[in-house]
C-alpha positions in Angstrom: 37.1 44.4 17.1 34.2 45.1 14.8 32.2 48.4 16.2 28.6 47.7 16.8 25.7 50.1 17.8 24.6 49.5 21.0 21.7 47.2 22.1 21.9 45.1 18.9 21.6 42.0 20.7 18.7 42.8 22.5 16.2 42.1 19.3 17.8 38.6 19.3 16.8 37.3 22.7 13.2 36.4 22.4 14.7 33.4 19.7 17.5 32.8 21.3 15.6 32.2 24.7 13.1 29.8 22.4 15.8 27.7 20.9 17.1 27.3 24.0 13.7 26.2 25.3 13.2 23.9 22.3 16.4 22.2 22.8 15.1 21.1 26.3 11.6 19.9 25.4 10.7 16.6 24.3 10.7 15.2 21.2 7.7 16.8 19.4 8.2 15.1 16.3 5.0 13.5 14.5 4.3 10.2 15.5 5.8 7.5 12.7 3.9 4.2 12.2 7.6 2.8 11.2 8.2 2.4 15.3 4.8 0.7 15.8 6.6 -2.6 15.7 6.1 -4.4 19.3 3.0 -6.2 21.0 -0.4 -5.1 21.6 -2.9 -6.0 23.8 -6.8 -4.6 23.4 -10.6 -5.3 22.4 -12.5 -4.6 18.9 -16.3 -4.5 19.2 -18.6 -4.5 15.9 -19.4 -1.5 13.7 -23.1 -0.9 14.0 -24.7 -1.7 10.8 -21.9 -3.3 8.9 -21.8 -6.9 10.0 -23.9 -9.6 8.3 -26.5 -9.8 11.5 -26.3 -7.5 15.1 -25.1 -9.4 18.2 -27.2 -10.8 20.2 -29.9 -11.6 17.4 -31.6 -15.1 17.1 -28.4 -17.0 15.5 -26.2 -14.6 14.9 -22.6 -15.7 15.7 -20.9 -11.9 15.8 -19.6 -11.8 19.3 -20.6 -8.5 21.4 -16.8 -7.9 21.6 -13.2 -10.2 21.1 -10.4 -9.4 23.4 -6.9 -9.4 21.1 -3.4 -9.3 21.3 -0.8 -9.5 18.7 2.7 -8.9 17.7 4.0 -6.1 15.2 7.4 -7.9 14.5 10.1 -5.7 13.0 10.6 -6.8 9.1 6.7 -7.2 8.4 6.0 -10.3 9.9 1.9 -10.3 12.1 1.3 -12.9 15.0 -2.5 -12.4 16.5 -4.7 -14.4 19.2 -8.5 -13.4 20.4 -10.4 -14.6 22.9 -12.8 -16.5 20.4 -10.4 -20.0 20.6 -12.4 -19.8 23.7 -15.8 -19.7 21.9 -16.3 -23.6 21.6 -15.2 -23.5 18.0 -11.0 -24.0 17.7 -9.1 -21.2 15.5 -5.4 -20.9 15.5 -2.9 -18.6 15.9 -3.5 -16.0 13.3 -0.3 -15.3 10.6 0.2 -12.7 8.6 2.0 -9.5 7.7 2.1 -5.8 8.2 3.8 -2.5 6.6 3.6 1.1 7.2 0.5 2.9 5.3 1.3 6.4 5.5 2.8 8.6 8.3 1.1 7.3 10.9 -0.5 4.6 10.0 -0.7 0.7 9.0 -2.3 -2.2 7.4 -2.0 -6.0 8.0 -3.7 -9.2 6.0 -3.4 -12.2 8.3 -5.4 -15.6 8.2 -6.1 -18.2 10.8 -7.5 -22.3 10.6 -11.1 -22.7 11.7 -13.0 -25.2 13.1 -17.3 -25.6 13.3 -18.6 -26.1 17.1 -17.9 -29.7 16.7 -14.4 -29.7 16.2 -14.8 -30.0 12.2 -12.2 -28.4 10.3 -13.9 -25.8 7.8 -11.9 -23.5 6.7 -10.0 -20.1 7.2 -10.6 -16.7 8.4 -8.6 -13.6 6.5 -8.8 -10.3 8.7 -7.5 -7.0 6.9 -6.5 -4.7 9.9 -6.0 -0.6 9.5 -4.6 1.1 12.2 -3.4 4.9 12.9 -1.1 5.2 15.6 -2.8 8.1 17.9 -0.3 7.8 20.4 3.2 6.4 20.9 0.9 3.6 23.0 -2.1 3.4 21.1 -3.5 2.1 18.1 -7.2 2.9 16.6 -8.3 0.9 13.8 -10.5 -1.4 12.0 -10.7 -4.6 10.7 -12.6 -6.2 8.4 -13.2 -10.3 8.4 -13.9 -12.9 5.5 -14.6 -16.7 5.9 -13.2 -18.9 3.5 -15.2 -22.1 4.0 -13.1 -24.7 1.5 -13.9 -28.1 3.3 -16.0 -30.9 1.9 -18.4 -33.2 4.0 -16.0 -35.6 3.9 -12.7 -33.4 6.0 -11.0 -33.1 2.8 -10.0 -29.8 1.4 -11.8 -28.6 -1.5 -8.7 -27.8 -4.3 -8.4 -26.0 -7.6 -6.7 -27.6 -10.4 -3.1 -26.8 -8.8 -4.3 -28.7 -5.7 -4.9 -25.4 -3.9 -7.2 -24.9 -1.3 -10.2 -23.1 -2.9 -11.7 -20.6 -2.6 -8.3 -19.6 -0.8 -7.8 -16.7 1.9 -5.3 -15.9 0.1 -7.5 -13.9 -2.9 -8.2 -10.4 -3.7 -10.9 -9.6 -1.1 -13.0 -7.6 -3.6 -13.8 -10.8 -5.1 -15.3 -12.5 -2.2 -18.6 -11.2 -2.7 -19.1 -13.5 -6.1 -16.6 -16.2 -4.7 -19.1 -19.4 -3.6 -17.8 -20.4 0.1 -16.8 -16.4 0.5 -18.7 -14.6 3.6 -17.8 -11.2 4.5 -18.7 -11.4 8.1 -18.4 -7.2 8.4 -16.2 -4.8 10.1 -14.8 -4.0 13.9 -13.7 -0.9 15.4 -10.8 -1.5 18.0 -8.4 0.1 20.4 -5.3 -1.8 21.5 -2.2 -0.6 23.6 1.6 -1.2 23.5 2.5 -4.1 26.3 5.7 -2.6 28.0 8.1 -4.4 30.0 7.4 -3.6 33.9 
């Protein structure tokens, strides 16, 4: 038996009583944007300042706010709806993908079919979403949008030489501000939170 002096243990109880206490405590490690995958259900309202008119104003179309849900799908695929299909104008279901962007965080691109009032088809919406996961439930973000308007008069899409629709959604946004039938319509805070099974 190895000899000891006496009372050598008692330095070590303070860490071993907070290793114990750590072993029963939740999980307190950092939240990673690699489990945001799931659906989402929450509202974006507009930045002040940094959309192309301020809702409410004479003609402006930039809804007060736009109720959203979508779909994180594991593998990088986006699926998102908002309660403009309800404005009078018809937009689709919005496509698109997603990937981690950081610990915490992620970004999406995702485009959608729009119509005018009338029922015309015009053209496309791209949205670039940014997102930090402040919560295992919550996600805080921005997104920004961009009309591509590539119809002519006639219903016909407007097509580059390769018979793609131009200008398409599907271009570096950076160029949209000297791309004719490009409108950066501005940016939206928004909140959404994880829909659980009940």
């Amino acid at each position: 038996m190895i000899d000891r002096p006496r009372g050598w243990l008692k330095p070590l109880v303070p860490a071993l009583a907070l290793l114990g206490a750590l072993a029963l405590a939740p999980d307190l490690h950092a939240l990673d944007a690699s489990d945001a995958a799931g659906a989402c259900f929450g509202r974006a309202v507009p930045i002040p300042g940094q959309t192309v008119c301020s809702p409410g104003d004479a003609g402006c179309e930039v809804p007060n706010d736009i109720v959203m849900a979508f779909t994180l799908v594991p593998g990088g695929a986006f699926v998102a709806v908002d309660s403009l299909v309800f404005s009078g104008a018809v937009r689709t279901t919005a496509q698109g993908q997603w990937e981690q962007s950081g610990p915490s965080g992620i970004k999406a691109t995702f485009t959608l079919l729009q119509s005018a009032p009338t029922g015309a088809f015009i053209g496309s919406f791209k949205n670039l979403l940014s997102a930090t996961l402040v919560s295992e439930d919550q996600l805080e973000g921005r997104i920004d949008a961009f009309l591509y308007t590539y119809v002519a008069p006639s219903g016909e899409a407007i097509v580059d030489a390769d018979g793609f629709p131009t200008p398409s959604p599907l271009g570096e946004p950076s160029s949209c501000i000297t791309t004719p039938g490009c409108n950066y319509l501005g940016a939206f805070s928004f909140i959404v939170r994880r829909v659980k099974v009940q």
